[in-house]
C-alpha positions in Angstrom: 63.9 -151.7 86.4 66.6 -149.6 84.9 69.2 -152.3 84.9 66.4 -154.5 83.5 66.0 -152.7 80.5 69.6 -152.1 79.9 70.2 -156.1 79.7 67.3 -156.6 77.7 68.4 -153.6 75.5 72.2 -155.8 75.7 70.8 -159.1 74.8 68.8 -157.6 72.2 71.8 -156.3 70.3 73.8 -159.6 70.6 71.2 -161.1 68.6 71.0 -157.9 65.9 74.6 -158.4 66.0 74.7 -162.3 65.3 71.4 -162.2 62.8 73.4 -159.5 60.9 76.5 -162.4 60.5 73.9 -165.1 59.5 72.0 -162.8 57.1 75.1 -162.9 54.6 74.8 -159.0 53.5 71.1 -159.0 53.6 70.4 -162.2 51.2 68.9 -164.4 54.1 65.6 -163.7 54.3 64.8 -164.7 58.5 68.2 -163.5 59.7 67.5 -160.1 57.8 64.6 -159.4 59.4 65.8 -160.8 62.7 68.3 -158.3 62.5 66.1 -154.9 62.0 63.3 -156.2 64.9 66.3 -156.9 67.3 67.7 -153.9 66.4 64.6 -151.9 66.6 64.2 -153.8 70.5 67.5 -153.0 71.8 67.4 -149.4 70.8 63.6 -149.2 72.0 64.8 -150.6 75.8 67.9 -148.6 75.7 66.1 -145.1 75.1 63.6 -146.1 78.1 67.3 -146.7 79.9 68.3 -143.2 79.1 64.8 -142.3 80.9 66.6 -142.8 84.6 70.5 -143.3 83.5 73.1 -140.8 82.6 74.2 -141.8 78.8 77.8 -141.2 79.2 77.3 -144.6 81.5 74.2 -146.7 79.7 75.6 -146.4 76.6 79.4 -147.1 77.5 77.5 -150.5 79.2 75.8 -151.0 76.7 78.3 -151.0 73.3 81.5 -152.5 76.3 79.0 -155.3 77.0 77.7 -156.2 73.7 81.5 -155.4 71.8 82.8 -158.0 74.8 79.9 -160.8 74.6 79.6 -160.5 70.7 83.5 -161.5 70.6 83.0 -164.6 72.7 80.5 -165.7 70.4 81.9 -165.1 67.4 85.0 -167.2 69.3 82.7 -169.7 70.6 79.7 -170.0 67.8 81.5 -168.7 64.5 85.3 -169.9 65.6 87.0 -166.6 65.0 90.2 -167.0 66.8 91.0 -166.0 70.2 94.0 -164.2 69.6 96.5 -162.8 72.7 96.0 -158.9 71.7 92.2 -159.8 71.1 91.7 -160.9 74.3 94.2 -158.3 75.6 91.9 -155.6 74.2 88.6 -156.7 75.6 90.0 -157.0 79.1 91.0 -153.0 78.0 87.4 -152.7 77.3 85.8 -154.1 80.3 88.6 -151.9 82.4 86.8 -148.8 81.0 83.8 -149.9 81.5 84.4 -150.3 85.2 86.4 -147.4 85.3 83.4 -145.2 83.7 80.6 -146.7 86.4 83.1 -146.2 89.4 83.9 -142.7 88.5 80.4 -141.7 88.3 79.7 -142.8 91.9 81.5 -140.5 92.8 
């Protein structure tokens, strides 16, 4: 259930994240308040996440996932480009993301 919340918690805050693009600084109307529910959501299922989940590891999920999915769609949905060093620094992302879950295993 933990890792259940945490992706809804994820999903939640790609969609903050893209209503915030389409609501143009706040002068579109649905995307604005698209924004602040989604918003209000993610950080809802993410406090229930801390409930069972170190936050050292939910939130480093949490901000490395949505940072990495939020930059394909702004490549894939708002055609940002895909640069070398952009894609360079994601991979750097997911890497301590990985590196973070392993080490607490331990």
């Amino acid at each position: 259930m933990t890792w259940l919340t945490l992706t809804g918690a994820i999903l939640f805050e790609l969609a903050g994240t893209t209503a915030m693009k389409l609501s143009e600084g706040f002068t579109r109307l649905l995307p604005s308040v698209a924004l602040v529910v989604c918003y209000a959501i993610s950080f809802t299922l993410l406090t229930l996440t801390l409930k069972k989940m170190d936050v050292s590891i939910a939130y480093a999920i949490w901000s490395g996932a949505g940072t990495v999915l939020i930059t394909v769609i702004g490549i894939l949905v708002f055609k940002e480009p895909a640069t070398l060093l952009k894609v360079l620094c994601i991979a750097l992302i997911v890497a301590g993301v990985v590196g973070l879950n392993l080490l607490s295993k331990q």
